[in-house]
C-alpha positions as a printed Julia matrix, in Angstrom:
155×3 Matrix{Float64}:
  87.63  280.44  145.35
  85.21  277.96  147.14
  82.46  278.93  144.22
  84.63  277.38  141.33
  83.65  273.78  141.33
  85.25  272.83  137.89
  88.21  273.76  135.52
  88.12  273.89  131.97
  91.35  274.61  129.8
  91.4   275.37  126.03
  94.67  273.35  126.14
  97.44  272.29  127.75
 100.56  274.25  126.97
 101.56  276.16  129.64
 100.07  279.81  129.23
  96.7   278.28  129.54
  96.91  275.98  132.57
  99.27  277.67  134.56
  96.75  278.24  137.19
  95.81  274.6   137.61
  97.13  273.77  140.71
  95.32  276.52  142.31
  92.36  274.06  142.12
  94.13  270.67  142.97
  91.48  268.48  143.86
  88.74  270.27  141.28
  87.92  268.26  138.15
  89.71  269.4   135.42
  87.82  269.03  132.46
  89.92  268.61  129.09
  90.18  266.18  125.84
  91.77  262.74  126.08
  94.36  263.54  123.29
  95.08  266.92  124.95
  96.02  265.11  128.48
  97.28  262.42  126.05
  99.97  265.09  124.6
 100.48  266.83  127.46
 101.69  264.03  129.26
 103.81  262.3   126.78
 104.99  264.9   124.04
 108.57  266.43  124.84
 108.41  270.16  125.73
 104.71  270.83  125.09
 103.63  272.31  128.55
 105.38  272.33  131.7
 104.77  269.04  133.45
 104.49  270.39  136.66
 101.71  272.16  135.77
  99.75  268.84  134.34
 101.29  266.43  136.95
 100.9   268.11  140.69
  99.26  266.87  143.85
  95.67  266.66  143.68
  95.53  267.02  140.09
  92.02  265.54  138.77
  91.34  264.91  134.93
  88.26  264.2   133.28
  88.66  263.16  129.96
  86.33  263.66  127.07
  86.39  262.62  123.75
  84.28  264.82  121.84
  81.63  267.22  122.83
  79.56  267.33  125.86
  77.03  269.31  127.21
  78.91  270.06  130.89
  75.77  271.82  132.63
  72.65  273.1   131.19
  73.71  275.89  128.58
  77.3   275.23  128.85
  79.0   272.96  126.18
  82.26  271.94  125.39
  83.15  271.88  122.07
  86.13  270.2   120.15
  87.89  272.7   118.32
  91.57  271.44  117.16
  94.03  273.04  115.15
  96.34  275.4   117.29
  96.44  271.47  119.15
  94.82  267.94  118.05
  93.11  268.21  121.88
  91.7   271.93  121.69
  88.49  272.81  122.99
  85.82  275.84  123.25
  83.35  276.38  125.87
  80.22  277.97  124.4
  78.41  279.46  127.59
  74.53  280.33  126.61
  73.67  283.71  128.37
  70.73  286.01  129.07
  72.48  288.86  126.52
  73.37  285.63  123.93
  75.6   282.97  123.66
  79.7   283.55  123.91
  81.89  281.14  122.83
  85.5   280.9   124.48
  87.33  279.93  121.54
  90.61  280.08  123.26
  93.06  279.45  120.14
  90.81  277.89  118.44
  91.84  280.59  116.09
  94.22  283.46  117.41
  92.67  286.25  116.44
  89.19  287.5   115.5
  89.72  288.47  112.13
  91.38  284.97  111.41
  88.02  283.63  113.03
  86.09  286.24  110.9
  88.31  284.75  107.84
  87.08  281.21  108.36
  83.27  282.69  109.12
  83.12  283.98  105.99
  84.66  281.07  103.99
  82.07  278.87  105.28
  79.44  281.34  104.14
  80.76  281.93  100.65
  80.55  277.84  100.22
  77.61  277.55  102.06
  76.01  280.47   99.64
  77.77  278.78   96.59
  80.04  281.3    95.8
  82.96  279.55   93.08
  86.32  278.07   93.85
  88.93  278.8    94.87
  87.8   278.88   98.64
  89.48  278.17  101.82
  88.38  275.53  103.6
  86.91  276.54  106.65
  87.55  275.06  110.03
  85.83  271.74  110.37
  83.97  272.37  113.54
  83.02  276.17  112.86
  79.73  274.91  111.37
  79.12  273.39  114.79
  80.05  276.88  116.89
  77.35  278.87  114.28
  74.93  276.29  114.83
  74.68  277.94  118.96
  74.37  281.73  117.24
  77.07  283.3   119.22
  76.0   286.85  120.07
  80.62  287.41  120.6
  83.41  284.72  120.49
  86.43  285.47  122.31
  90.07  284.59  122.11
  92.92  283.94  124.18
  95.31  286.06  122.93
  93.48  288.98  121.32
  91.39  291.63  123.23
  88.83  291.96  120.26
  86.14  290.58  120.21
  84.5   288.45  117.18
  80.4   289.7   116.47
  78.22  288.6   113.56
  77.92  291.44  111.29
């Protein structure tokens, strides 16, 4: 493990940083209001799992570029703190959309809502996600999700 030199979560709750204190003593990047929430909202994560020895936080608020090609990316919804890493690769950008959305064809569902208003199409639309426009703007080449094995690809 000595070649992981930061942690970044999608969120808080449990499920997602359960391996945290693995890395005491690593930064661990996440969103203010995520920490925020995880620290102070009854039975959203397990506390031991946010609070433990060695535990470091950096907090963002907002996007940041964390190393060249490697962004983080506000995406809330499944929580107000949520975030996506987009990771640009040799083979094309991926996004780690974590639950940004929790499955690819509810990610697909949003994709194409923004492209029906973007192309005009007539109401009634759904509104898409407000961030998506931001993820599209890197091209992804795949987006993947926490808790779905496929695999989201522009068609």
């Amino acid at each position: 493990m000595d070649e992981i030199k930061i942690v970044a979560n999608c969120h808080l709750h449990f499920d997602h940083c359960g391996g945290n204190p693995l890395f005491a003593g690593l930064p661990i990047v996440t969103q203010a209001t995520e920490l925020s929430l995880a620290r102070t909202e009854p039975f959203y994560t397990l506390r031991n799992l946010v609070e433990f020895e060695g535990a470091r936080y950096e907090e963002l608020d907002g996007e940041v570029e964390l190393f060249p090609d490697v962004w983080v990316i506000p995406t809330p919804g499944h929580t107000d703190g949520h975030q996506s890493l987009v990771v640009r690769c040799a083979d094309g950008t991926v996004v780690l959309a974590g639950q940004a959305h929790d499955t690819a064809t509810d990610y697909t569902a949003d994709h194409l809502a923004g492209r029906a208003r973007a192309d005009g199409a007539p109401p009634p639309l759904p509104a898409p996600s407000a961030w998506l426009a931001r993820l599209q703007e890197f091209d992804p080449a795949r987006v993947l999700f926490a808790h779905d094995m496929a695999v989201w690809e522009p068609g």
